[in-house]
Each structure stands twice: as structure tokens, then as C-alpha cells.
DRENZAMI-283075 format. One record per residue: x negated, y negated, z of N, C-alpha, C in turn. Coordinates in nm, 2 decimals. Layout:
% DRENZAMI-283075
X,Y,Z,X,Y,Z,X,Y,Z .
...
***
This chain:
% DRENZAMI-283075
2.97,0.44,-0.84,2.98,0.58,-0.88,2.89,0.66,-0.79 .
2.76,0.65,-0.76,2.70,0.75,-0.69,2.62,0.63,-0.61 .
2.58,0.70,-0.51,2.51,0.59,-0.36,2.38,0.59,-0.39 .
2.28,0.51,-0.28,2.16,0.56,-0.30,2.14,0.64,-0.25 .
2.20,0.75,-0.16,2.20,0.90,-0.09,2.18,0.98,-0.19 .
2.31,0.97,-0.32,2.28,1.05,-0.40,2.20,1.06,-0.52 .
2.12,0.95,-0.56,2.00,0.92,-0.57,1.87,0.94,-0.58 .
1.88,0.98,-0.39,1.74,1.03,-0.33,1.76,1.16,-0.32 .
1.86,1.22,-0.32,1.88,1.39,-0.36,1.84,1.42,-0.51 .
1.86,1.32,-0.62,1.87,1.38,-0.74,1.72,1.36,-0.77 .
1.65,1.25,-0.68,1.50,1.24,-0.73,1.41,1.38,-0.64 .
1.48,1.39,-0.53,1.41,1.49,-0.44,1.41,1.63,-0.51 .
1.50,1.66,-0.62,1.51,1.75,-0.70,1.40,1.76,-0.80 .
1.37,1.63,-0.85,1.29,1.66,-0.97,1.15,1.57,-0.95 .
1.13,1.56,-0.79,1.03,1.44,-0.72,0.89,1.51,-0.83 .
0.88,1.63,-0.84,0.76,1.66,-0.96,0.75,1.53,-1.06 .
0.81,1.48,-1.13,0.83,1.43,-1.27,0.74,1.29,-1.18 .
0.61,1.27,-1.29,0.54,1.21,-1.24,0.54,1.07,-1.22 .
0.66,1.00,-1.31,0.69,0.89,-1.34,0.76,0.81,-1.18 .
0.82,0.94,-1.12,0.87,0.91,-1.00,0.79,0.87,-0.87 .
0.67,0.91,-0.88,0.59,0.89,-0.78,0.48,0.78,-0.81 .
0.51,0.68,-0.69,0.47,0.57,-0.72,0.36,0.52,-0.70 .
0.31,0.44,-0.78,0.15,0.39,-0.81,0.06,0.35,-0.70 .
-0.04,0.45,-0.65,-0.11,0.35,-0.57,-0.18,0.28,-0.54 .
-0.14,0.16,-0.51,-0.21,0.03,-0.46,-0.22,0.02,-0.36 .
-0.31,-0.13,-0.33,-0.36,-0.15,-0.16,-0.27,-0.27,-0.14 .
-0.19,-0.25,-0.06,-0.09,-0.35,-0.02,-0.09,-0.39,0.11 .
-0.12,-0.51,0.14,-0.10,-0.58,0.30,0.05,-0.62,0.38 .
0.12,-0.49,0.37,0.26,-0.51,0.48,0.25,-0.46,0.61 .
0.32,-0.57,0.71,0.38,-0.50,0.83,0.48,-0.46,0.79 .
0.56,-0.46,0.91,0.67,-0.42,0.99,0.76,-0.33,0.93 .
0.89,-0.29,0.97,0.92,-0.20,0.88,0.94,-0.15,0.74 .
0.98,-0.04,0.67,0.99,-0.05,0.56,1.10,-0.14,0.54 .
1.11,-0.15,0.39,1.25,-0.23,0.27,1.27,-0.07,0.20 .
1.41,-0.10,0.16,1.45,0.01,0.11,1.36,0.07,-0.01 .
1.34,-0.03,-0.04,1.25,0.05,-0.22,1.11,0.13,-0.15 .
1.03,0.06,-0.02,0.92,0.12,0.04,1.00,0.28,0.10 .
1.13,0.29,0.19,1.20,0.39,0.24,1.17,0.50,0.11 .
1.24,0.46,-0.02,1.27,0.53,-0.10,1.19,0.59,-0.18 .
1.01,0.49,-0.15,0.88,0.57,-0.23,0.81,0.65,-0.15 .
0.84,0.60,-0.02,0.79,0.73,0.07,0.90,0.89,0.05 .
1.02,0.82,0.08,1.14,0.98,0.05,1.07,1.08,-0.09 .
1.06,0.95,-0.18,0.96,1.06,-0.35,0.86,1.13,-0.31 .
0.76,1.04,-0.21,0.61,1.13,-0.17,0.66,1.21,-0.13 .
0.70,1.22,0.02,0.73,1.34,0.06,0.82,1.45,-0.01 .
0.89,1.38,-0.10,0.94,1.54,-0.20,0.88,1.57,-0.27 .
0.81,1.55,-0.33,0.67,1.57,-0.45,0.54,1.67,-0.37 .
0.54,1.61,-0.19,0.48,1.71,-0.17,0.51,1.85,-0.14 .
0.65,1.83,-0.08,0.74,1.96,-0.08,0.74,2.07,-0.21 .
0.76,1.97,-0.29,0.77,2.07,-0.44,0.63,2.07,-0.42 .
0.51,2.04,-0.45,0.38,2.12,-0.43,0.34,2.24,-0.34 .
0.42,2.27,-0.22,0.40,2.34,-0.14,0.52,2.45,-0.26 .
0.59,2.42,-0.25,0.70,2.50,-0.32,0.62,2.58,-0.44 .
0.55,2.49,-0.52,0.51,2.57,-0.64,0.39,2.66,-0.63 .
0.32,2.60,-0.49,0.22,2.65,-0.48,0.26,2.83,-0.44 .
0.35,2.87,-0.38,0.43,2.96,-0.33,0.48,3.06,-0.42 .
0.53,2.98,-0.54,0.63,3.07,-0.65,0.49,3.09,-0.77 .
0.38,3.05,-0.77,0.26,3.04,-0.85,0.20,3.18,-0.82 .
0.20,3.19,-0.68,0.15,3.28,-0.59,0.19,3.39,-0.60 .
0.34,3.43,-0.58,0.43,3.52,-0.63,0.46,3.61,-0.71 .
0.40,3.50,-0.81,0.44,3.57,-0.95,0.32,3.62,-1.04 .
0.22,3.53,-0.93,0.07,3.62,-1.00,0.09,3.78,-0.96 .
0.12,3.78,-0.80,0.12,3.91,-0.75,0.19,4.03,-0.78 .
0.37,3.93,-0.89,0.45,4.03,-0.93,0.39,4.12,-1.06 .
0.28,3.95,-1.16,0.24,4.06,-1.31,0.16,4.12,-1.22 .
0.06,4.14,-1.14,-0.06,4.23,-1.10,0.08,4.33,-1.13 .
0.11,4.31,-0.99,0.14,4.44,-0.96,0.21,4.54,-0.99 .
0.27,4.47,-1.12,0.35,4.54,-1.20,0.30,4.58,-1.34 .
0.16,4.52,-1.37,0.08,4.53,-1.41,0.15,4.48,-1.58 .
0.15,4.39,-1.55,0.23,4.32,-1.69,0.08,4.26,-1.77 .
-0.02,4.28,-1.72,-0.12,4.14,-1.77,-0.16,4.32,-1.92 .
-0.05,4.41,-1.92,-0.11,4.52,-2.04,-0.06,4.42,-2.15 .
0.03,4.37,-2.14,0.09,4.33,-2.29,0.02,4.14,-2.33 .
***
């Protein structure tokens, strides 16, 4: 029914949700990744996307109550 493509779209959606980002340990691997390593690095890097992201819309919307001066109510 759905791939692991669609998958890594639906986790890159909600890579926030903390359960999805994986535990870190000290692990002794070479060579390239295995799909499950592919697919916990794809989480990191959306998790940190969404941090850049929220950091942005956090920002935003402090500057819309200023300046709309919403912080009267």
C-alpha cells in the first residue's frame, strides 16, 4: 500500500514528534548506511528543518502580537 518513500514524507512531516528521532548511542559502524541508519538520519535532518522552521514562525508571530499590539488583552 504505501513505500518507504511515502513513509519518509509522512515522518518528514511530523519529524517534531519526539518518538521519531532516534536514541543516541555510541555505535562502532563502517561503511555505508543500511536502510533503517538511511532512514534515522532522513528523521534528523527533518527535525532539524522543522526547528529552523519553528524557529522562524516563533519569530513572526512574536513580532505580529507586538506589533499589533495584541499583548493589551
Amino acid at each position: 500500500m504505501s513505500t518507504d518513500v511515502s513513509l519518509g514524507r509522512r515522518d518528514r512531516a511530523r519529524a517534531f514528534v519526539p518518538k521519531l528521532i532516534p536514541e543516541p548511542q555510541d555505535l562502532d559502524r563502517t561503511g555505508p548506511l543500511d536502510a533503517k541508519e538511511q532512514r534515522d538520519l532522513e528523521r534528523i535532518h527533518a527535525a532539524r528543518d522543522h526547528y529552523q522552521s519553528a524557529k522562524w514562525m516563533r519569530g513572526k508571530a512574536l513580532e505580529a502580537a507586538f506589533r499589533r499590539r495584541l499583548y493589551r488583552g
